[in-house]
C-alpha positions in Angstrom: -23.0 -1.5 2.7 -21.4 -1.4 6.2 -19.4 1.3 6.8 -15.7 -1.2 6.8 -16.8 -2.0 3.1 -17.1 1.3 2.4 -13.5 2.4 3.9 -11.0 2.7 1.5 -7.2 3.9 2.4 -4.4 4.7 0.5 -1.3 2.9 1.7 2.3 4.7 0.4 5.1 2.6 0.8 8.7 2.0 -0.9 9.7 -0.9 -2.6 13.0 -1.3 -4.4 14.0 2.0 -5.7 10.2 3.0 -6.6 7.1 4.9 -4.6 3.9 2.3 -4.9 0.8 4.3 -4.2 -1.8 1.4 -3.7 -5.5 1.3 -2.0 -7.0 -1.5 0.1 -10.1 -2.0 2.0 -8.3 -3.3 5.0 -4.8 -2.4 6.6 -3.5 -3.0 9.9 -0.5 -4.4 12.1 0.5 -7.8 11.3 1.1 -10.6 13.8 4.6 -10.7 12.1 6.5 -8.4 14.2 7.5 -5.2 12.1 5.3 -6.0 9.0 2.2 -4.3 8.1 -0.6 -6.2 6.4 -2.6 -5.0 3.4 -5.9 -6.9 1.9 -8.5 -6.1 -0.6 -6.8 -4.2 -2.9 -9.0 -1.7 -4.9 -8.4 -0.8 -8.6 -10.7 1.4 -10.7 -13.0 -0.2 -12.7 -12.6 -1.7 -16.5 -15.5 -0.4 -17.4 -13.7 3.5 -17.9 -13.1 5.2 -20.5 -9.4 5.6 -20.2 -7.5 3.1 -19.3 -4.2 3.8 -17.1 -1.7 1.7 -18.1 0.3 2.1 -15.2 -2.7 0.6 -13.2 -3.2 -1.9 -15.1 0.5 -3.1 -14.4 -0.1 -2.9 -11.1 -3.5 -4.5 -11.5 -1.3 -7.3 -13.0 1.4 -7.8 -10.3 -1.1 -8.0 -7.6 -3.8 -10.3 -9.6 -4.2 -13.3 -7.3 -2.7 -11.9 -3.7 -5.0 -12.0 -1.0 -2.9 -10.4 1.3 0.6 -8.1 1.2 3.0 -7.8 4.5 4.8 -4.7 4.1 7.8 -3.2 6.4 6.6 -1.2 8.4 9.9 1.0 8.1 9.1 1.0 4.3 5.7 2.9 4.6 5.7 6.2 4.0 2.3 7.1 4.6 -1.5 6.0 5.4 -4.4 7.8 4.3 -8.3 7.2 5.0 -9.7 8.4 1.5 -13.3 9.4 0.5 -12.7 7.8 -3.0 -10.4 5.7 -5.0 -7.6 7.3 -6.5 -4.9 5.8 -9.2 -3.0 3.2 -8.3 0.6 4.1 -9.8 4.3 3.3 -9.0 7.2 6.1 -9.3 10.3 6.4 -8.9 11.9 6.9 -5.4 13.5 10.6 -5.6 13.8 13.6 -4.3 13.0 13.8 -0.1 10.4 10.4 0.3 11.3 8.8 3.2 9.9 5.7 5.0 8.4 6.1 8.1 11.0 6.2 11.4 11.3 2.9 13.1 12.6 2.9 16.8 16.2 0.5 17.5 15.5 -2.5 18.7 16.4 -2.5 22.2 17.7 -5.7 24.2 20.9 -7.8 24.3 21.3 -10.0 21.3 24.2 -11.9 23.1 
């Protein structure tokens, strides 16, 4: 395997009120101004033991999407992992913030 398949990165972002924690083989900017674009999500294998059902929701919601476009001002953090963590959503509380997103500058007259 090439050394993209082998990438993995953990993507933090906000959604409505809750913290997904998801991992994807490929993330970059998107030619949709402001968005970020995730693809290939990753999710532990059936084949465990213990079963997370948590993951398994999420496994759910995202069955069939090839591609996500998040906000860029709803990420909250990007990480290049060795391995693949848990998948999980929580509750937004406490001091998670998304990441700072410069004004828009320009006249919009």
């Amino acid at each position: 395997m090439s050394q993209a398949e082998t990438t993995i990165y953990r993507v933090i972002f906000q959604n409505q009120g809750q913290v997904f924690e998801m991992y994807a083989r490929q993330v970059f900017q998107s030619d949709l101004w402001g968005f970020l674009e995730i693809e290939e999500f990753v999710f532990g294998e059936r084949s465990q033991l213990l079963v997370d059902p948590a993951e398994e929701k999420l496994k759910a919601q995202f069955e069939g999407v090839q591609r996500s476009y998040v906000p860029l001002n709803a990420v909250v953090r990007i990480d290049e992992v060795e391995r693949l963590g848990v998948a999980k959503i929580s509750e937004a509380k406490g001091n998670v913030m998304p990441f700072p997103m410069p004004a828009p500058s320009g006249d919009r007259s």
